[in-house]
C-alpha positions in Angstrom: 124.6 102.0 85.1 121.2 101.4 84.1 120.2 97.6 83.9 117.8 97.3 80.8 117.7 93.6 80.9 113.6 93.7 81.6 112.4 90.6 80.3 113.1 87.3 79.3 111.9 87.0 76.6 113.4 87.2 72.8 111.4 89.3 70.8 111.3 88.4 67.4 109.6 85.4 66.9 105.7 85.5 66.3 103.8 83.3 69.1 101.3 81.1 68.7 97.6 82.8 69.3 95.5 80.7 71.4 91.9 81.9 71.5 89.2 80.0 74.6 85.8 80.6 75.0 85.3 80.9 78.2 81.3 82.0 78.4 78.6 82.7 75.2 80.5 86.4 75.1 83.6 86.3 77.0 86.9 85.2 74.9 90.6 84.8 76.4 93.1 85.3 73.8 96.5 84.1 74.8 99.6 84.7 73.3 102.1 81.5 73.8 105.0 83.7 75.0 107.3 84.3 77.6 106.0 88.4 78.4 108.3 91.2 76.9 107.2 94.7 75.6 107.0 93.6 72.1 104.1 90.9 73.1 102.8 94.2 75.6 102.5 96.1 72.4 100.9 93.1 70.2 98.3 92.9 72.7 97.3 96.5 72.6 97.3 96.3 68.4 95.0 93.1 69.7 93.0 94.7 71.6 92.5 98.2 69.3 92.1 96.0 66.3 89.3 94.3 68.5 87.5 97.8 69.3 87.6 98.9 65.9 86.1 95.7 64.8 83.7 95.3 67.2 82.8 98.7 67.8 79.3 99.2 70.5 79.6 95.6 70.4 82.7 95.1 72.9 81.5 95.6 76.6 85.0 95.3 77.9 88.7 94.3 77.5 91.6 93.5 80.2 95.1 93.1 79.1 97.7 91.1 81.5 100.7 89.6 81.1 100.5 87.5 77.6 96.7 87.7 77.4 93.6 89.9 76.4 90.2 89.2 77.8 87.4 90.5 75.0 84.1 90.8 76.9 81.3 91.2 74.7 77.2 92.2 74.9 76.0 89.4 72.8 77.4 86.0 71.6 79.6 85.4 68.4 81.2 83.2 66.6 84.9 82.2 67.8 85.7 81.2 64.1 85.5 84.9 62.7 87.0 85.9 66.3 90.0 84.0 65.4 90.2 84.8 61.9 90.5 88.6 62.9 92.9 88.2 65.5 95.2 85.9 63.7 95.6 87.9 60.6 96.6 91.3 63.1 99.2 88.9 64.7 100.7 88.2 61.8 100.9 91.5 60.2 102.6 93.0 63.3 104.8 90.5 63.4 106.0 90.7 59.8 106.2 94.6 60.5 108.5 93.8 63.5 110.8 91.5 61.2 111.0 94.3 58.8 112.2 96.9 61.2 116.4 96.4 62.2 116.6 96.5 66.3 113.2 95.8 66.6 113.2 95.1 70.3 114.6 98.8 71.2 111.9 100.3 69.0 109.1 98.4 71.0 111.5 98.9 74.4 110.7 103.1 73.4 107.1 103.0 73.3 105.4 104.0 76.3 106.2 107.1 78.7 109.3 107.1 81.0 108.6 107.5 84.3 111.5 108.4 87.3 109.7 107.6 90.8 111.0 108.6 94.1 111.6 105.8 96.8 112.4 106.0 100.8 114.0 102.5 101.6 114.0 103.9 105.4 113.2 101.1 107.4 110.6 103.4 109.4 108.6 102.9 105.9 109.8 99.7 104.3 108.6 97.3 107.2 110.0 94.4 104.7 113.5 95.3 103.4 115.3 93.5 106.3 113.4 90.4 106.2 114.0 90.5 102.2 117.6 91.4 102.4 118.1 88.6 104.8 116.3 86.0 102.4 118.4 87.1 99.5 121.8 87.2 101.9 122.3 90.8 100.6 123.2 93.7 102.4 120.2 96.6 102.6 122.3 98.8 100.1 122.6 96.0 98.0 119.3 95.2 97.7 118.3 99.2 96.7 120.8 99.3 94.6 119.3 96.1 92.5 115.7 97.5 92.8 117.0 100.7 91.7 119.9 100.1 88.7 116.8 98.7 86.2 113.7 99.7 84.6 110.6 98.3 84.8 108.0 97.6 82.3 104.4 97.6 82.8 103.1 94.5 81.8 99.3 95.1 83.2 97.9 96.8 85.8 94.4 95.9 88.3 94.2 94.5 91.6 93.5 98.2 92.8 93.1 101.5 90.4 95.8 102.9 89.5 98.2 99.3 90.4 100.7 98.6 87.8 102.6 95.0 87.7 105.7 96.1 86.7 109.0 93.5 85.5 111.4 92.5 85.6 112.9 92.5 88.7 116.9 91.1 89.3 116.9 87.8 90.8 119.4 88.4 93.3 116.1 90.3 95.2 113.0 87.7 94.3 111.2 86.5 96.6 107.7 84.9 97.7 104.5 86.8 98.4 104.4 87.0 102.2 102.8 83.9 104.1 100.5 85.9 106.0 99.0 89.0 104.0 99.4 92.3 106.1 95.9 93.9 106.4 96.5 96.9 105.7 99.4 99.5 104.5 100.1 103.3 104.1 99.2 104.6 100.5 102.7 104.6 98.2 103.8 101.6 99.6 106.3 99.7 97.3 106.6 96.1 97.2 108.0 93.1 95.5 106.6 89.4 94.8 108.8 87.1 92.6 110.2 89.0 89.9 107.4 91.5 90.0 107.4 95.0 91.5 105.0 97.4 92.1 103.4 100.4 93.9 100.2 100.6 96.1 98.3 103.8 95.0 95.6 102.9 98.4 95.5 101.9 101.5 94.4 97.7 100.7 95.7 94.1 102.5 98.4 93.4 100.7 100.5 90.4 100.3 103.7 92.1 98.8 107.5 92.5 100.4 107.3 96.1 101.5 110.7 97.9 100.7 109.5 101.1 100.6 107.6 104.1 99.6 107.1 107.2 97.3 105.9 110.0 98.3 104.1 110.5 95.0 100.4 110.2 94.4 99.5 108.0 92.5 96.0 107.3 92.4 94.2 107.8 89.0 92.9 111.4 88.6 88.9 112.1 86.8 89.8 113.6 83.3 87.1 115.8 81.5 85.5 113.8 78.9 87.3 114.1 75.1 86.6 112.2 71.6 89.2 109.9 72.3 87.5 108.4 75.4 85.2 106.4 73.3 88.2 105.0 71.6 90.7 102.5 73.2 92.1 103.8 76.3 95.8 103.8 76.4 96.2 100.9 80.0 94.4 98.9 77.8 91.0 99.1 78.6 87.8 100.1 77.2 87.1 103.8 78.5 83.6 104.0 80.3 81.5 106.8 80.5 83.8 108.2 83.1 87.3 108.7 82.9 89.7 107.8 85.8 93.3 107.9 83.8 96.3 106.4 86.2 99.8 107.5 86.2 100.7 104.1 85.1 99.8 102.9 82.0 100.2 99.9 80.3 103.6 99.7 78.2 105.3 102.3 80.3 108.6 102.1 81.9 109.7 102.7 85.1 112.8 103.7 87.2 113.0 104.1 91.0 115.7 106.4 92.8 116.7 106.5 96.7 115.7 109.3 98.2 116.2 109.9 102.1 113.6 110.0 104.6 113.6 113.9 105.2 113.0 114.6 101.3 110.3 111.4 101.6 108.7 113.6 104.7 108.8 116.9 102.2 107.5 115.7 99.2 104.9 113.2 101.0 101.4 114.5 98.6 97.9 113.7 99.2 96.0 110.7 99.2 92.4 109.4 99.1 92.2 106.2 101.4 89.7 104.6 98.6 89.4 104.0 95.2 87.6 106.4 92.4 83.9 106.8 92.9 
């Protein structure tokens, strides 16, 4: 049985909107919430709402966990910043109110994804140490990483990186005190509650428990219309277009698989980031 219990958070109540100035064009808009995938999709309404406003005039956007960073080419006033993002809030909130079971609709949005994990030791360097800290047996500690799905709640660090929650915590546990420097491309880790999958080799500072044999470094798209729109992680779409796997607001589930089908389904990887 399938654990669905992602987030924290309850759903239905609209946050406060907390807008900083942080430089003459650069604006963090915090949502005062614990995250959940209905405050993942707010901030993407947030964050469109902000490219249709602000059209040639928005340099850049990041989404994270409660937040949206709006970077833009030239100063403006936070008053009519505010004004515009406040009165989105509210409307999507009232929409949610309006809509019975609310948090399934927003827990649908975004693609499902079923990834392939090998928890062999010879590829999860971390899993015993972890399973020792937790005082679980290995199996157990698969079988928690592997009975829930996992939102997206941002992605970063590296291309193609998604920060996905909520993990059970029965298997949480600190970042490692000494960051390894370096580790094999599909390398899935955990750190606190969060989960997540290298798509490079990078230092990293994660529990490693395992690894896909799935590529999942972004891919160069040809260039369409909708690349000068919002891009669907969340991020203003440059000239080029790099699209990950992983996408903000998607789900996803792990399975076991053994080490020989690891070994057999192990696909190519660059060693660096896009270009």
């Amino acid at each position: 049985m399938i654990d669905n219990t992602e987030s924290p958070c309850s759903p239905g109540e609209q946050p406060a909107l907390q807008v900083e100035q942080l430089s003459d064009s650069e604006f963090l808009c915090r949502l005062e919430a614990a995250p959940c995938p209905t405050l993942t999709q707010c901030l993407l309404m947030l964050c469109a709402t902000a490219v249709s406003e602000f059209g040639s005039g928005l340099l850049d956007t990041v989404i994270a966990y409660n937040s949206l960073l709006l970077t833009f080419k030239a100063h403006i006033e936070t008053i009519h910043l505010d004004g515009i993002l406040e009165a989105a809030t509210g409307d999507f909130y009232a929409k949610t109110a309006l809509q019975d079971g609310h948090a399934n609709k927003h827990a649908s949005h975004g693609k499902q994804h079923r990834i392939p994990v090998c928890y062999d030791l010879s590829v999860a360097p971390d899993l015993e140490t972890l399973a020792q800290h937790a005082q679980l047996e290995i199996s157990s500690v698969i079988k928690h990483h592997t009975n829930r799905r996992y939102h997206v709640y941002a992605t970063g660090f590296l291309p193609g990186f998604a920060f996905l929650g909520f993990v059970d915590p029965a298997i949480a546990t600190p970042r490692l005190a000494t960051p390894r420097q370096t580790l094999a491309p599909g390398s899935v880790g955990i750190a606190d509650r969060q989960t997540g999958i290298y798509p490079y080799s990078s230092p990293a500072g994660w529990h490693i428990i395992g690894r896909t044999p799935e590529n999942l470094q972004p891919q160069l798209q040809p260039r369409t219309a909708a690349i000068d729109q919002l891009n669907a992680n969340g991020f203003v779409t440059p000239s080029f277009n790099w699209q990950p796997k992983l996408r903000l607001g998607d789900w996803v589930q792990f399975y076991e698989i053994s080490l020989a089908e690891f070994e057999a389904a192990l696909q190519p990887t660059d060693t660096v980031g896009p270009r």
